[in-house]
N, C-alpha and C positions, 0 to 999 in steps of 0.2 A: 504494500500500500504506500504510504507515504512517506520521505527518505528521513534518516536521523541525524540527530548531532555528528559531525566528527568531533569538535573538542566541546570537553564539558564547559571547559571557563570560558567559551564563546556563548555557549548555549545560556549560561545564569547571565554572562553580560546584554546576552539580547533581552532576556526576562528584566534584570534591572533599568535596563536605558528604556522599555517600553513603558513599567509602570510610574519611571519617572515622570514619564515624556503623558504619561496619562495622568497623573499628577498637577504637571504644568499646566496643560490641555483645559484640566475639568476647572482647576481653582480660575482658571482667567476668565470664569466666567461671571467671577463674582464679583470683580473690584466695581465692575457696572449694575448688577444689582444692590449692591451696597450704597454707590453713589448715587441711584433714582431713590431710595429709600432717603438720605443722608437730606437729599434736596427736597424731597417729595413731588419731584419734578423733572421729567425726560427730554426736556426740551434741550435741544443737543446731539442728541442721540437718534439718528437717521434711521424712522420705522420703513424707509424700500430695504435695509439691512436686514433687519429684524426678519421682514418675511422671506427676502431668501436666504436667509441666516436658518431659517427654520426648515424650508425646503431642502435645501441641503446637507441636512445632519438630520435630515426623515431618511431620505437617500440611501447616504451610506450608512444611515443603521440598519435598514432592509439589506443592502448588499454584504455588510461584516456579518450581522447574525444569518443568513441562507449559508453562506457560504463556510462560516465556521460552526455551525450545529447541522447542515445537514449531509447528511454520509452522501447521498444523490448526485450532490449537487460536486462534493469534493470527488466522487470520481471523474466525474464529467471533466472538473480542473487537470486531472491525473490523465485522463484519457486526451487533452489537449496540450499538456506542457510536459507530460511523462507522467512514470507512474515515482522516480526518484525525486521529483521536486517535492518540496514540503510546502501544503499552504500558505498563503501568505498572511492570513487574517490572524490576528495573535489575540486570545482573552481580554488583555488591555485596552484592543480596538474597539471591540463589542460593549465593554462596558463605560468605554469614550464614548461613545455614539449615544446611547442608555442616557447617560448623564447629561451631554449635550441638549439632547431633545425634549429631556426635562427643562433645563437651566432656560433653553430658549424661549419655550412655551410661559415658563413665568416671569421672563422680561416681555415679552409680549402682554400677559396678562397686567404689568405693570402702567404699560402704558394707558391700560383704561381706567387707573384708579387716583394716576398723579398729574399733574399740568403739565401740559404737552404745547401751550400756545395754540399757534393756525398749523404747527404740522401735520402731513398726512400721510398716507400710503401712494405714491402717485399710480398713474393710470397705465404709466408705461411695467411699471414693477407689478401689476395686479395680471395685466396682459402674458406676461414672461412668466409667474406661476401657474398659471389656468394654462397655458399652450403646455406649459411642461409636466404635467399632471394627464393631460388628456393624454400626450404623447406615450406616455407612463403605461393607461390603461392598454389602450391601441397593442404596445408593444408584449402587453401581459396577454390579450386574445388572441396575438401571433404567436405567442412562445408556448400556450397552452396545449396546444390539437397535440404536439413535436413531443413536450414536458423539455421543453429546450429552457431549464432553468438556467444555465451557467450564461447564456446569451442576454437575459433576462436581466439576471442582476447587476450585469456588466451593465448594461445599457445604464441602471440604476445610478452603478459606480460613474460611469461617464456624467451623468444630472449633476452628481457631485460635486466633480474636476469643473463643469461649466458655472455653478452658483456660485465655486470658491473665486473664480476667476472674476466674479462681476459683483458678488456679493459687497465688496468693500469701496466698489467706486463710489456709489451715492455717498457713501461718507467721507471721502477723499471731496470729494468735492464741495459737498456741505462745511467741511472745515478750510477750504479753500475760498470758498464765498463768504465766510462769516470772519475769515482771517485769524480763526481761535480754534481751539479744541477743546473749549469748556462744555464739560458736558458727555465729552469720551472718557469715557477712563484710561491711562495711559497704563494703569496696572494690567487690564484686561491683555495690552499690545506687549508688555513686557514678557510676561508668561506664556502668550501665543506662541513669541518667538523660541521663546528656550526650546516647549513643545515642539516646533516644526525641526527644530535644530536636532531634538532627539532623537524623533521620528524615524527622519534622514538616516541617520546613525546605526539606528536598530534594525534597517535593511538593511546597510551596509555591512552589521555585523554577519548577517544573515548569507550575503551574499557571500563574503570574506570564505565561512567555514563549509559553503555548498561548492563553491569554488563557481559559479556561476552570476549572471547577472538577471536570470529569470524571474525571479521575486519583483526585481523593478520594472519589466515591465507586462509580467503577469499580472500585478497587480498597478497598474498604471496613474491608478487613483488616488492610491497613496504616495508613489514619488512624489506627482503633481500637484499632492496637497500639500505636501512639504515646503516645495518649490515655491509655489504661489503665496500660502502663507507668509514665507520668510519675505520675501518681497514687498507685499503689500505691510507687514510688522515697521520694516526697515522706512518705507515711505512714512506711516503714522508717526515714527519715532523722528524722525524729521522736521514733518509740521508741529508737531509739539514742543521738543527743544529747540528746533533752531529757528523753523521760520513765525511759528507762533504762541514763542512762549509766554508762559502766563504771569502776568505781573500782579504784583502783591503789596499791598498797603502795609505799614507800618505793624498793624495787630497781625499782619499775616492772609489778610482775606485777597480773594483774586480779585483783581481791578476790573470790571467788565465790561468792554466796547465794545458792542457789536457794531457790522460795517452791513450787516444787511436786514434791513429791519422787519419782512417778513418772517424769519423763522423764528420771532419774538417779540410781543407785544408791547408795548408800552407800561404795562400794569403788571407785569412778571416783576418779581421778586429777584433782587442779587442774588447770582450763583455763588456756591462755595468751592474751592478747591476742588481738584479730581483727585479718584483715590491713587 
């Protein structure tokens, strides 16, 4: 069935860097639930994110749990990349995903119960979840007649690679028009990045003691979320520190300009610090 370790201290190094990296992963989810809580106010924080924030970490929690609990589905993997590759989905993943899709859903939830201002969900981001959902079922009636699951979830994993890739622009840009990042958590972007970093790592350990480079692009989804991640981490960390850091009064509170006055009303309350 499916192949083993050659060294053992490869194989706990991959188990350590994974639960780290799921660690990093799960906590960066909180420095931003923390800080709508802190403000009692989400204004800031870019809800076109948020929904395909959530779309994609539905995604790939369907593609890591089929593919790492169902026997089916892991020969189908075995029957297309061998039978000596070892899966590429690791416990850690599945219960990243788990936790993600929690964490998302109650920052969502968040937003209906704090001041949000005139933001909204725009129409172009309501459009891109509904096309890719439908496309979702479409591809689940085509994969059914076959039981072509392994195509299936792939398509699943590929949703993922696409939300990760776009999911962060609306808020690159929102903190580009407002010339701030009050409001993002810069903890959320600090821990994302460690996680993509480890991620990375944890295939490569993988790759190192298989002797092969199968894993990355067997499982395609997770290089590219690694990749993508760390990219869009490294841009956040930018507009925050360098091009739009935050200034602070004398007691220490953030100074707050904003430079575009739709995405905050006049009657909004000073923000506080980000966590």
């Amino acid at each position: 069935m499916s192949s083993s370790w050659n060294s053992v201290g490869l194989a706990i190094l991959y188990q350590v860097l994974g639960w780290v990296a799921f660690a990093a992963w799960s906590f960066s989810f909180y420095p931003q639930v923390l800080l709508n809580y802190k403000r009692k106010s989400v204004v800031g924080l870019n809800f076109d994110f948020l929904v395909l924030n959530l779309t994609k970490h539905s995604s790939y929690l369907i593609y890591n749990a089929a593919l790492f609990f169902s026997p089916f589905i892991q020969q189908q993997y075995h029957d297309k990349y061998g039978d000596k590759e070892m899966i590429p989905v690791a416990a850690n993943d599945v219960a990243f995903s788990l936790h993600a899709v929690a964490l998302t859903a109650f920052t969502v939830f968040q937003v209906f119960i704090y001041e949000r201002g005139t933001q909204k969900v725009s129409k172009v981001c309501i459009s891109i979840s509904a096309i890719v959902w439908i496309a979702a079922l479409v591809c689940l009636i085509i994969a059914w007649p076959k039981s072509d699951w392994l195509w299936l979830i792939d398509v699943f994993n590929s949703i993922q690679v696409g939300m990760t890739a776009i999911k962060y622009i609306p808020q690159a840009i929102m903190n580009f028009r407002r010339k701030s990042t009050i409001g993002w958590s810069v903890g959320n972007i600090l821990l994302d990045l460690t996680g993509g970093v480890l991620n990375f790592c944890q295939m490569g350990v993988q790759s190192i003691d298989q002797h092969t480079l199968v894993n990355f692009y067997g499982n395609i989804g997770k290089t590219l979320l690694s990749l993508e991640t760390v990219f869009f981490d490294v841009l956040f960390i930018i507009q925050h520190y360098v091009l739009y850091p935050v200034k602070k009064d004398e007691n220490g509170k953030a100074i707050i300009s904003e430079r575009v006055a739709p995405l905050i009303r006049p009657s909004d309350k000073p923000e506080e610090d980000n966590v």
